[in-house]
Structures are given as C-alpha cells and as structure tokens.
PAMARNU-998008 format. One line per 4 residues: their letters; for each residue z, x, y of C-alpha. Coordinates in pm, 1 decimal. Layout:
BEGIN
a) Z X Y ~ ...
END
This chain:
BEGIN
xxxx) -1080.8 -3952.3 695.9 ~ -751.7 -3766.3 659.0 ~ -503.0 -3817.5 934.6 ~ -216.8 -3575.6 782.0
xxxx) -272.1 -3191.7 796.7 ~ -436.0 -3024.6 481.1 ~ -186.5 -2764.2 329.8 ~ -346.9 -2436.1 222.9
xxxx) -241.5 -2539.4 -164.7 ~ -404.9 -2861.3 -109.4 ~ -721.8 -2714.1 42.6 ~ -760.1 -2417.9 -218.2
xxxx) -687.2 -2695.5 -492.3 ~ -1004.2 -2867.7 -351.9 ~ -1234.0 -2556.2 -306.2 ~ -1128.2 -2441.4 -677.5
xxxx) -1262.6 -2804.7 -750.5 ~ -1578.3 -2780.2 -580.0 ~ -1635.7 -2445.2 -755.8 ~ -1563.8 -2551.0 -1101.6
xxxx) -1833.5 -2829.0 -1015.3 ~ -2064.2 -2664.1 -862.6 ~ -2030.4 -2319.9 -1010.4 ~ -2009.7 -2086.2 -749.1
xxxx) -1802.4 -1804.2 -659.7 ~ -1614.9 -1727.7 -284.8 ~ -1448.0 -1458.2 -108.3 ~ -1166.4 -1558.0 169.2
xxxx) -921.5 -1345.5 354.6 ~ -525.3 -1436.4 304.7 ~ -243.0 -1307.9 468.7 ~ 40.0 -1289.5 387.5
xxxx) 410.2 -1192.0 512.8 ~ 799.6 -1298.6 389.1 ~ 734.7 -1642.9 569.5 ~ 427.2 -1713.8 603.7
xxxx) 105.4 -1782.6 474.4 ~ -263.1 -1760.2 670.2 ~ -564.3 -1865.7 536.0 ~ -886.8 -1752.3 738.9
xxxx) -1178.3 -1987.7 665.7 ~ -1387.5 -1891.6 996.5 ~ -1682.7 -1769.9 758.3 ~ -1700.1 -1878.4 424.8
xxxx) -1988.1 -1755.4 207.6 ~ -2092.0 -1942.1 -128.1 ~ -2226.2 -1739.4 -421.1 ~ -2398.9 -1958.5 -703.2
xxxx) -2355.4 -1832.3 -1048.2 ~ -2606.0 -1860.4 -1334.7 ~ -2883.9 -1969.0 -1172.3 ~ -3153.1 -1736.9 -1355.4
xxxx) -3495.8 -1858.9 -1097.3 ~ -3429.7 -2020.4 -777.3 ~ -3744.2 -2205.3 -792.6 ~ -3588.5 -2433.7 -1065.2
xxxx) -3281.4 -2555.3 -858.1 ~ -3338.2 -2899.2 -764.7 ~ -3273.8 -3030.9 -398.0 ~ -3038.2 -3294.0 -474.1
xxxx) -2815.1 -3040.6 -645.9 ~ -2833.9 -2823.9 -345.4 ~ -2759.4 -3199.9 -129.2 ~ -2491.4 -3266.6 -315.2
xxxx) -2324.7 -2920.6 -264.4 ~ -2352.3 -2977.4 85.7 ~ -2168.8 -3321.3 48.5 ~ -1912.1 -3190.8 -49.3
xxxx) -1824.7 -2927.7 170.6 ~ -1904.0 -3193.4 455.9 ~ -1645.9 -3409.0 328.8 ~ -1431.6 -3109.2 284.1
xxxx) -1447.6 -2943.6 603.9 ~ -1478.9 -3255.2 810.8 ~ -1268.4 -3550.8 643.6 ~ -1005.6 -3323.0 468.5
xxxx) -975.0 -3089.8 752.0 ~ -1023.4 -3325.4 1017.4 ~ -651.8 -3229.5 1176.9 ~ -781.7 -2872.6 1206.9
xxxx) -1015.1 -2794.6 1545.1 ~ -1118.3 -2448.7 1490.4 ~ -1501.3 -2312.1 1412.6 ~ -1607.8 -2213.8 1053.1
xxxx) -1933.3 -2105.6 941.9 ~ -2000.3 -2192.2 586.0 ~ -2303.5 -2066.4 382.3 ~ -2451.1 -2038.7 85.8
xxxx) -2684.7 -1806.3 -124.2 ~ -2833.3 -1731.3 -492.9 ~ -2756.7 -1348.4 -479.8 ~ -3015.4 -1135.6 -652.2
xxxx) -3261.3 -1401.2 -654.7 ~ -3598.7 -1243.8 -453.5 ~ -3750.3 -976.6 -565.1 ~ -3929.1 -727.7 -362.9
xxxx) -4080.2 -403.6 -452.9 ~ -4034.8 -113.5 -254.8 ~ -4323.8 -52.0 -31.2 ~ -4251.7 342.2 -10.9
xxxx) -4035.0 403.8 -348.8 ~ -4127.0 322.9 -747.9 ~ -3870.7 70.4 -751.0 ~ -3769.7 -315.2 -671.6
xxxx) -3511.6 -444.0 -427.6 ~ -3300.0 -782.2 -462.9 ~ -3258.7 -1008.8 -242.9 ~ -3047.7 -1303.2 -183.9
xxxx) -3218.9 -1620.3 -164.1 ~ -3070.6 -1839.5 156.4 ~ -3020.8 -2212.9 64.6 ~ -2830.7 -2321.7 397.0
xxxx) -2532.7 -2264.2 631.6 ~ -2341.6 -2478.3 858.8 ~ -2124.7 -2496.5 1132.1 ~ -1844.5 -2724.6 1174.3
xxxx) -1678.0 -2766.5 1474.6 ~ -1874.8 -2500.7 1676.7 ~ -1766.9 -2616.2 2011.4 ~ -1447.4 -2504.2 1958.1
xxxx) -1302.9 -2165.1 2116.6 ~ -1077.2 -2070.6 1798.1 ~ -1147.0 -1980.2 1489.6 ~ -1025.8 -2234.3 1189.1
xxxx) -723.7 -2087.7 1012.8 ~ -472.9 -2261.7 788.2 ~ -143.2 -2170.0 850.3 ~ 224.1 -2219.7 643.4
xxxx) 531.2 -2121.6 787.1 ~ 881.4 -2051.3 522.5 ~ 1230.6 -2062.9 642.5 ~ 1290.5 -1633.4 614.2
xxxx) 1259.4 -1366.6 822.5 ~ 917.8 -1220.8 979.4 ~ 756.7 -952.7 826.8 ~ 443.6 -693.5 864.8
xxxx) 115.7 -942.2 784.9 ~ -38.6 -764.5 466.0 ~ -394.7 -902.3 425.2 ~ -568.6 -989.7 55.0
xxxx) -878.6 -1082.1 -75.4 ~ -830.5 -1460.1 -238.5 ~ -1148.2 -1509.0 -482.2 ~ -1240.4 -1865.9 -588.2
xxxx) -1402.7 -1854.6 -899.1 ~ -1571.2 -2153.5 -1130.4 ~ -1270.1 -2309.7 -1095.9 ~ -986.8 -2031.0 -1053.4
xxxx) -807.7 -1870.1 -746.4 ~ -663.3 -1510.9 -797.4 ~ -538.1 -1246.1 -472.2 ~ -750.0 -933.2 -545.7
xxxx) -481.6 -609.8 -514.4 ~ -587.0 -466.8 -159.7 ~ -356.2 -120.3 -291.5 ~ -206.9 -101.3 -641.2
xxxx) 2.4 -344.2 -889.8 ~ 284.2 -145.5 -878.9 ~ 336.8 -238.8 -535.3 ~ 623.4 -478.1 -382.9
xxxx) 498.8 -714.7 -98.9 ~ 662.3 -844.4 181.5 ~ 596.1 -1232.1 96.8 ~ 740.0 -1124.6 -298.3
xxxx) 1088.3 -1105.5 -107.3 ~ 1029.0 -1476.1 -110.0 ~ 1104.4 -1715.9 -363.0 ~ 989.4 -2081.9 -227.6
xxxx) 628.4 -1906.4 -110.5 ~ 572.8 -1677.1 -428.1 ~ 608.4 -2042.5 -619.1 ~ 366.0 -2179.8 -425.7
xxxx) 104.4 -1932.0 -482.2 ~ 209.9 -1898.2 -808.7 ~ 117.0 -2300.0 -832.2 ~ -230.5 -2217.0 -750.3
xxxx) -310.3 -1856.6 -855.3 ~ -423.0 -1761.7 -1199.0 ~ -229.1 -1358.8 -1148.0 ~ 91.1 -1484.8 -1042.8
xxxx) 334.8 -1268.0 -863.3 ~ 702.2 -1227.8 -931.5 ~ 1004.4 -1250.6 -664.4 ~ 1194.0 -953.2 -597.2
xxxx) 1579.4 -981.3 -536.3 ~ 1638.1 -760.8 -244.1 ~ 2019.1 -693.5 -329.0 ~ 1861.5 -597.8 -704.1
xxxx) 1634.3 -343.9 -494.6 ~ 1910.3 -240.3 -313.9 ~ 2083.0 -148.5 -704.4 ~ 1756.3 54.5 -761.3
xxxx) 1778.6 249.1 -462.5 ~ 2174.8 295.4 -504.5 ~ 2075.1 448.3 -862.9 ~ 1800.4 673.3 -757.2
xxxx) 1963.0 837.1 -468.5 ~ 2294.5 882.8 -693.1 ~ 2068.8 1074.7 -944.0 ~ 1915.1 1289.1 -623.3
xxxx) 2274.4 1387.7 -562.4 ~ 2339.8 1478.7 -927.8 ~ 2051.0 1725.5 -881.6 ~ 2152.4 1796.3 -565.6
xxxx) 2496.9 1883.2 -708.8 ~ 2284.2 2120.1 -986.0 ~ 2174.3 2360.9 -816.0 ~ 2377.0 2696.9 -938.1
xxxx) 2287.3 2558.5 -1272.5 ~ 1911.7 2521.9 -1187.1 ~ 1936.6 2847.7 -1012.3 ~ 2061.9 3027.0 -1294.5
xxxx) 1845.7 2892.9 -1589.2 ~ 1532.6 2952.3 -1325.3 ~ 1596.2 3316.8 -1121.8 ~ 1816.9 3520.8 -1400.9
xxxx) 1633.6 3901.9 -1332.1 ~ 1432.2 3785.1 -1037.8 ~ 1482.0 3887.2 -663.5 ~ 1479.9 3526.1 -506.6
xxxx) 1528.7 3573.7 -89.6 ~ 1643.3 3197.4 -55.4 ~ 1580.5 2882.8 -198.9 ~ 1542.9 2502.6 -117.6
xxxx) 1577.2 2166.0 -273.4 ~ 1355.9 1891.7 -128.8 ~ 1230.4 1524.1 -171.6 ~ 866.2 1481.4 -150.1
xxxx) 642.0 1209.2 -108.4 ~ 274.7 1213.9 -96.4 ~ 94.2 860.1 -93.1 ~ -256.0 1064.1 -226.1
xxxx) -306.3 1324.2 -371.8 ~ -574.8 1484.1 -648.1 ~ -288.6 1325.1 -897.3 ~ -242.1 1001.0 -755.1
xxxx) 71.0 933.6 -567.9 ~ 336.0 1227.2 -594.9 ~ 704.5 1138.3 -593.8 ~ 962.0 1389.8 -647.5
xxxx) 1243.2 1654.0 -589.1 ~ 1151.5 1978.9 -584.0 ~ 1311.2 2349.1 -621.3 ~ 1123.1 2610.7 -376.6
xxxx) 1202.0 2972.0 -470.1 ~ 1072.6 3256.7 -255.2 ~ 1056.8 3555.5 -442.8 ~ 1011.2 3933.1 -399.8
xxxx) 733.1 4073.5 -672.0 ~ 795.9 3765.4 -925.9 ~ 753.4 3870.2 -1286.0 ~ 497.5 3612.9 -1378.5
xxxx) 578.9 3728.7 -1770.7 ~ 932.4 3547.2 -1776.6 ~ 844.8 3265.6 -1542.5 ~ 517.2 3141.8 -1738.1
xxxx) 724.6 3198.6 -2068.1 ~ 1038.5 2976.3 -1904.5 ~ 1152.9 2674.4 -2090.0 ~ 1311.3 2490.1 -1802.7
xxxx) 1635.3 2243.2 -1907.7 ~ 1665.2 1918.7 -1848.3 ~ 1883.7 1853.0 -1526.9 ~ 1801.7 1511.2 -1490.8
xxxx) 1551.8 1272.6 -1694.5 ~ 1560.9 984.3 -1398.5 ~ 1395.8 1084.6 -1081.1 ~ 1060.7 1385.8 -1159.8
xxxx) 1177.1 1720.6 -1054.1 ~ 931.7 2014.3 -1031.2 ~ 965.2 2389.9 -938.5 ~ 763.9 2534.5 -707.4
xxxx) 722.3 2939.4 -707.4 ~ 646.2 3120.6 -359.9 ~ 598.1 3445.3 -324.7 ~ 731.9 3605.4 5.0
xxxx) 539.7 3874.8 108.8 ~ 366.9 3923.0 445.2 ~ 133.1 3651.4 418.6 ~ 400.4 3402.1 495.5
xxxx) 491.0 3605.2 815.6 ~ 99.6 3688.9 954.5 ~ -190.0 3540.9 928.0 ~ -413.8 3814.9 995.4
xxxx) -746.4 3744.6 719.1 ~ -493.8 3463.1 591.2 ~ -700.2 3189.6 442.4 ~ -523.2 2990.9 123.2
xxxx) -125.0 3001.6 25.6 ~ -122.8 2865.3 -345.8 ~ 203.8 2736.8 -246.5 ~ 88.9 2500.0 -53.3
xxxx) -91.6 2348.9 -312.7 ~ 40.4 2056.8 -551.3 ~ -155.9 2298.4 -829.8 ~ 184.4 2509.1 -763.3
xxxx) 413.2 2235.7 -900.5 ~ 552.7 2317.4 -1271.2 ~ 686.9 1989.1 -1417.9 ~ 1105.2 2036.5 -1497.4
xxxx) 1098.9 1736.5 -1657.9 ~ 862.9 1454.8 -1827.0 ~ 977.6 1153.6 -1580.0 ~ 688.6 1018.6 -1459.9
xxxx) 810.5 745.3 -1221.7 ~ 716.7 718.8 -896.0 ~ 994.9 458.7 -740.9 ~ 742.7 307.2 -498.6
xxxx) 890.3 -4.2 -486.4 ~ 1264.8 118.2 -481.9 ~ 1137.8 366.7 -222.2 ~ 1066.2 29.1 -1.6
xxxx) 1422.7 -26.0 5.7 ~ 1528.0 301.7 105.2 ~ 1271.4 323.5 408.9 ~ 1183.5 41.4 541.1
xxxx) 1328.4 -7.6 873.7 ~ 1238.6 -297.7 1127.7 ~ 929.7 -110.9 1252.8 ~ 893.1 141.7 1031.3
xxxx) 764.6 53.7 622.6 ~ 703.0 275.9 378.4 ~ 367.8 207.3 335.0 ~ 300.1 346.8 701.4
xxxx) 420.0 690.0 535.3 ~ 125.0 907.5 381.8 ~ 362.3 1190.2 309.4 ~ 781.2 1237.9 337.7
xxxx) 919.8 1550.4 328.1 ~ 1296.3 1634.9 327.0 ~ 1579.7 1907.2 281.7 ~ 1852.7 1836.2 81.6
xxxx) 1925.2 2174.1 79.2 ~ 2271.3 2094.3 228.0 ~ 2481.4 1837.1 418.9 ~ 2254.3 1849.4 757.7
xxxx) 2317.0 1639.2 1080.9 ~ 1983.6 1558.8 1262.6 ~ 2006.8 1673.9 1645.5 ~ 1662.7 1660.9 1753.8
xxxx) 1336.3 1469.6 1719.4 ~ 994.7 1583.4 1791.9 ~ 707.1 1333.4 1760.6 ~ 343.8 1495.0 1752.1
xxxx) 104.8 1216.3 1763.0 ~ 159.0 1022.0 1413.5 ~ 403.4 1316.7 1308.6 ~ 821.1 1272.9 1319.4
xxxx) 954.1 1599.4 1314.9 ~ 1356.6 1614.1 1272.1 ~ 1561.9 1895.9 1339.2 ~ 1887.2 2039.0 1298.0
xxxx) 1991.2 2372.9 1505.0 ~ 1596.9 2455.8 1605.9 ~ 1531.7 2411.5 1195.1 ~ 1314.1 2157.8 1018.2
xxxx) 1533.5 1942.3 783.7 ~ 1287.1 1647.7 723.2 ~ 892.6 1542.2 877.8 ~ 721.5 1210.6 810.5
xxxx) 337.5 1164.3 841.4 ~ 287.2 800.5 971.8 ~ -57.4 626.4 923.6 ~ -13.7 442.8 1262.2
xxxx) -368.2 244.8 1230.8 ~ -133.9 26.5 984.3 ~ 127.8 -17.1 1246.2 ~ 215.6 -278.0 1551.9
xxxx) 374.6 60.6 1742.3 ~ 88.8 279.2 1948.2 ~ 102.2 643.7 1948.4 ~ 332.4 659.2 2310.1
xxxx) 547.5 405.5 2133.7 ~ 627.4 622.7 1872.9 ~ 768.9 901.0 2185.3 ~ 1047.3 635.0 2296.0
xxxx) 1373.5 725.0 2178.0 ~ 1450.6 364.6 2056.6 ~ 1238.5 429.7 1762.9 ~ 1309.9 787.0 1755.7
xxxx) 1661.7 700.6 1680.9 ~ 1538.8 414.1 1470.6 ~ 1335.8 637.5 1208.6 ~ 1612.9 920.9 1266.0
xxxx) 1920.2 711.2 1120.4 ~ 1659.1 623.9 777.1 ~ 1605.0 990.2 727.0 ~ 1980.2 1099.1 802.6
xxxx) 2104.9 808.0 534.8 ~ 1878.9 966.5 337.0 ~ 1978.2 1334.0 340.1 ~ 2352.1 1189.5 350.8
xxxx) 2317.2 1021.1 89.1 ~ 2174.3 1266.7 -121.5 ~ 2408.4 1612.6 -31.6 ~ 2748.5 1338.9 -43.6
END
C-alpha cells in the first residue's frame, strides 16, 4: 500500500507499463493550462489489441489484467478518494448479421468493468500544480498505447498552448510523451509580434504606391486597407491584409491582365475588387455580392504564413484569447481612435465617429465570460484597448 500521493508521471509511467504487458490501448482526457496539469481517470476504457477470436483468450490472462489494475487503482492510488469506472473490451470481436440489411455488424466483446471507490461523491482526478500564472484549461486526448503515451492535437500543430509558456511542465510531459512539445519564450513571441505589426505598418505606409500600380485608368470611389482573420474558411485559416477598391464600371481587361508588385514578402496581402453600383446601396432582388466572398481575394504576394501563434501574442488579453476569435476584422485605413463599443450577442463592434473601424466574432461556448458579461464595460474596455494597440500600432 502506498502512503505518498501518486504523481500523474508516476501513474501514466505505470499504465504505459500495464499496456506494454498486457497489450491494450486507452483513451484519457488531460488538461492542461500554464500551471497545471489534470488528469481525469473517472472512466477508463481498455481496448485489447491483437486478439484475432475471443474464444481463445484464456481466463487467467483476463485475471491477471484485472490484478493489475486492482493493485493500480487501489494500492498506488490509495491517497486518491474519488470514483473511477474502469473497463475493458475486445473491440470488433462479435459478429452479428444484420437482421434487415445484406451485411454484418461488429460488436465489442465485454470482458469486465469495475468500480473503485464508488461510495465516493467526486470523481477521481489527478491533479499537478506549477509555480506560473493561471491560464484558460485547454483539454487533450492522452492515448496509452502498447507501451507509449502521446497528447492527440485537439486543433492543429501549428498551434501555441497555454501550458507550452511553461518550461518545468512541458519537461515533464516531455519525460513521458513520445510527441514532445517545445517551450515558447514569451518575450521571443513578443519579437514576433513586434516584427509582424512593423511590416503591417510598412504596408500601411504603401499605400499611394499600391494605389498607383493597382487603379492607374480606373474610377476607384474610395479605398481601404484592412487586417483579416478568419479561423475557417473553404481554404483553411485566412490571415491577411487586404486592399478593398470600390470601383465605378471596372475594366476587368487591365485588372485580370495586372501583374501586382511586391510591397511586402512578410505578412500575405491580397486585393479585393468591389464594384459600387446600386447593389451595395439596395437590396431590392439582392441575393449574392461576390465581394463578400474569399473567391474575391487575388493573392499580391506568395507569403503563405498565417502567424497564428504570433497572433496569440498580439490578442490575448486576460479574458479574451485568440482562439475565442472565429473571425477579426480591422481598418487600418488611418490613425483611428475607438469611441464606441457595441456588443451584439458574441459580436464586438468598435466604432469611431458612428463608423466601423474594427468587429471581432467571439466563439463564447469556449469562454468563462456569458453573453451579458460580454455587455459590461470592464471587458468592453478590456477587448477595446487590444484592438486600438492594434490599429495604433499599425497606422504609427
């Protein structure tokens, strides 16, 4: 019997063990944050690999399975009071034709399941707590397989995580994962995003020139320079700046034939056309404005990078990350000073003499803040002074 608490390295150690032995394969949920780490073990399902007919599995392997999750879950976590419900299964093992279709199901064959500690009110977690700030809880599939631990990407690789802003907890993982992780320097983020708005601003300092090379013989009404963010799209994720032109009659001849220059190789800069005619002003039989459509964008250059994880840097706030935003849009036009905020259920809306300057979509299902939350000023003002560094920043 163990009389000191089981760390989570200690006890995934032991299950990677137990699976190398006993060939099997296990799903648990992880989470993670920058100082902590929770383990959720309050069901815990074992697949057994590479067993080709149930019928030939003998009962003392199955007993001795069983043994050792006993000892593991009662001796080795004996300091730990909360319920788990372990199981364990041959999947695809049964099977059964289909009594009303020409075809056979499979079914998992059941060899037992346990409880341990089911008096208890709480559900058993592991829990292990770093000297650094709190951060949002991202969650990860941890698979234990014959022998090997690895967290299963819950978005993309190209991510940055909270917990990578860590370097004492990203070692420990890294001690027991097979895909470790790397740590991320937050003042060598800060750098990135230093660099990437400075080449915003050279664009933003461009614009005659990108005027010229673009609108020579065309009657352009106005035009605007924007950043854009979209986390989905047909494409993938869309990061960018891009030049809006509203023209009169556009001669499609000279703008398909255009050879655009290169303005900046560092940050992806497209051009969007718009035609202004009446269907921007009524809506009468209006039903589709191409303009609207990421189809519309016409590539300026051949960068291809899409900053996520420098984009962390530059809009994360204390309760606002950037992986709450589905989609960013903002003028950078010209110097602007936001003077009003409108919030439309998950929608930020920021003004500047009754025009839009900048609007963030906010997936709020991801965040701790509720929908009235997001109406009190305190995080009005909070989101307000991200998106006015931003625009400052960029129109210096």
């Amino acid at each position: 019997m163990r009389f000191t608490e089981i760390t989570i390295s200690e006890f995934i150690e032991k299950l990677k063990e137990l699976s190398k032995k006993h060939n099997f394969e296990t799903n648990l949920t992880i989470a993670l944050s920058q100082n902590k780490i929770i383990l959720h073990l309050e069901h815990v399902h074992l697949k057994l690999q590479n067993i080709y007919d149930y019928k030939d599995l003998k009962f003392d392997t199955v007993k001795e399975l069983q043994n050792d999750l006993d000892e593991l879950f009662t001796e080795e976590l004996y300091q730990h009071k909360g319920t788990a419900y372990v199981s364990a299964s041959i999947p695809n093992a049964i099977v059964e034709p289909d009594p009303w279709e020409d075809y056979d199901n499979y079914v998992d064959y059941d060899l037992f399941d346990t409880f341990y500690n089911k008096k208890s009110k709480d559900s058993l977690t592991l829990e292990q707590k770093f000297d650094d700030k709190k951060s949002n809880i991202e969650y990860f599939t941890l698979t234990i397989d014959k022998g090997e631990a690895k967290l299963q990407y819950p978005h993309n690789k190209s991510k940055i995580y909270q917990f990578q802003y860590n370097m004492e907890l990203v070692d420990t993982l890294n001690q027991i994962m097979e895909n470790p992780y790397q740590f991320v320097s937050t003042s060598e983020l800060k750098d990135d995003a230093d660099k990437l708005l400075d080449n915003i601003n050279k664009i933003y300092k461009k614009q005659s020139d990108i005027n010229h090379n673009i609108n020579k013989g065309q009657i352009v009404t106005h035009k605007t320079l924007t950043f854009n963010y979209i986390e989905k799209s047909y494409k993938g994720q869309l990061t960018g700046i891009v030049y809006n032109t509203y023209y009169i009659a556009p001669d499609y001849n000279k703008l398909n034939g255009m050879k655009y220059k290169t303005f900046n190789k560092k940050v992806p800069l497209y051009h969007n056309i718009i035609k202004n005619h009446m269907d921007l002003r009524t809506t009468f039989g209006y039903k589709y404005e191409p303009s609207l459509s990421l189809f519309n964008l016409r590539k300026m250059n051949d960068c291809e990078n899409t900053y996520e994880q420098t984009l962390t840097k530059v809009f994360d706030s204390e309760n606002f990350k950037f992986s709450h935003m589905k989609q960013i849009y903002i003028d950078i036009t010209k110097p602007t000073n936001i003077d009003q905020v409108l919030v439309d259920l998950g929608t930020y809306y920021f003004l500047f003499k009754n025009e839009l300057v900048a609007q963030i979509y906010l997936d709020v299902d991801k965040m701790k803040l509720s929908y009235n939350d997001l109406e009190k000023e305190q995080y009005k003002d909070e989101l307000k002074k991200t998106v006015q560094n931003f625009i400052t920043r960029s129109t210096k």
